[in-house]
C-alpha positions as CSV (number, residue, x, y, z in Angstrom):
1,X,-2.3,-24.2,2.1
2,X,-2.4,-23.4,-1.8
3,X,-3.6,-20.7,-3.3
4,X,-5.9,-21.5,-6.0
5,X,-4.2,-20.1,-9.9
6,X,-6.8,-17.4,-10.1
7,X,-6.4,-15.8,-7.0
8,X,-2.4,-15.6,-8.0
9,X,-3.5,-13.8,-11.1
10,X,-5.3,-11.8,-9.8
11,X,-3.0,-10.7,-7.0
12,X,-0.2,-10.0,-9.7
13,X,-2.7,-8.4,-11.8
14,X,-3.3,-5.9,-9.1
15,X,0.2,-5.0,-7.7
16,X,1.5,-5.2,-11.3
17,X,-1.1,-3.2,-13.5
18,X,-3.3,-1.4,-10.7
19,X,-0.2,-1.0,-8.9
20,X,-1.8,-1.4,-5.7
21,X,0.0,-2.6,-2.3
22,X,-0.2,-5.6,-0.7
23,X,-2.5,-4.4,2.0
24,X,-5.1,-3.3,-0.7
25,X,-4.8,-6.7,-2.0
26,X,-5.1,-8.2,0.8
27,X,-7.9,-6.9,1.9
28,X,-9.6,-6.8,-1.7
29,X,-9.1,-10.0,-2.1
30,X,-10.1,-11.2,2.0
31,X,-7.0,-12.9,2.2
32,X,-3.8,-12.6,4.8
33,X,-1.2,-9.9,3.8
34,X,1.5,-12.8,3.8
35,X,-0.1,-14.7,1.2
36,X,0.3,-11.8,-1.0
37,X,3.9,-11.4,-0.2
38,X,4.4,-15.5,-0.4
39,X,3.0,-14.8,-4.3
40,X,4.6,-12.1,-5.1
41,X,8.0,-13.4,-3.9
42,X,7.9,-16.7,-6.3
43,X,6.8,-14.7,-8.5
44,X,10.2,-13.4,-8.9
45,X,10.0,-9.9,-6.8
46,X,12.9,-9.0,-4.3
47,X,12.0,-9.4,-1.0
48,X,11.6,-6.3,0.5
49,X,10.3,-4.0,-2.2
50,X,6.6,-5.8,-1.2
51,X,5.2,-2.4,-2.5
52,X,4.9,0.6,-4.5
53,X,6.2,3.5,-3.4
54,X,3.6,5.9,-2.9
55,X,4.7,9.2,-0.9
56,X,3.2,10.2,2.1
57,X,1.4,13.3,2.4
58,X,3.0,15.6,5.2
59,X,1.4,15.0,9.2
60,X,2.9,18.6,9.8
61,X,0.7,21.0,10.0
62,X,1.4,24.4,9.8
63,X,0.8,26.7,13.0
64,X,-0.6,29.5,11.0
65,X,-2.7,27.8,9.2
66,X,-4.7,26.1,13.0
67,X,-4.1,29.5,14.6
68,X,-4.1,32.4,12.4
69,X,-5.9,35.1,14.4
70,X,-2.9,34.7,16.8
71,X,0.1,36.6,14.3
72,X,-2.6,39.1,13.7
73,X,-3.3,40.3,16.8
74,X,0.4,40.8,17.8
């Protein structure tokens, strides 16, 4: 199937300006996640780095912080 010219601009409008992942345009967009990737990759982008890096914030969570009347009353 072919993806119609505007749809490709605006997916490389989005993950090159907005800087948003493929997911995000995917879903902006209502289209499957490997039609972004399929643009993206003629587009010229390595395969592989299909998003921007955007770190994680930590799952940890800290014991003290969920239990804190427990060091107290030691």
């Amino acid at each position: 199937m072919v993806t119609p010219p505007d749809i490709e601009a605006q997916i490389l409008r989005f993950y090159h300006a907005e800087k948003w992942t493929m997911g995000t345009i995917a879903r902006q967009l209502h289209i499957h996640h490997s039609v972004v990737r399929r643009v993206l990759a003629q587009a010229g982008l390595p395969r592989g780095l299909g998003h921007h890096h955007v770190p994680r914030k930590s799952t940890r969570i800290c014991r003290s912080f969920v239990r804190p009347w427990r060091h107290s009353r030691r």
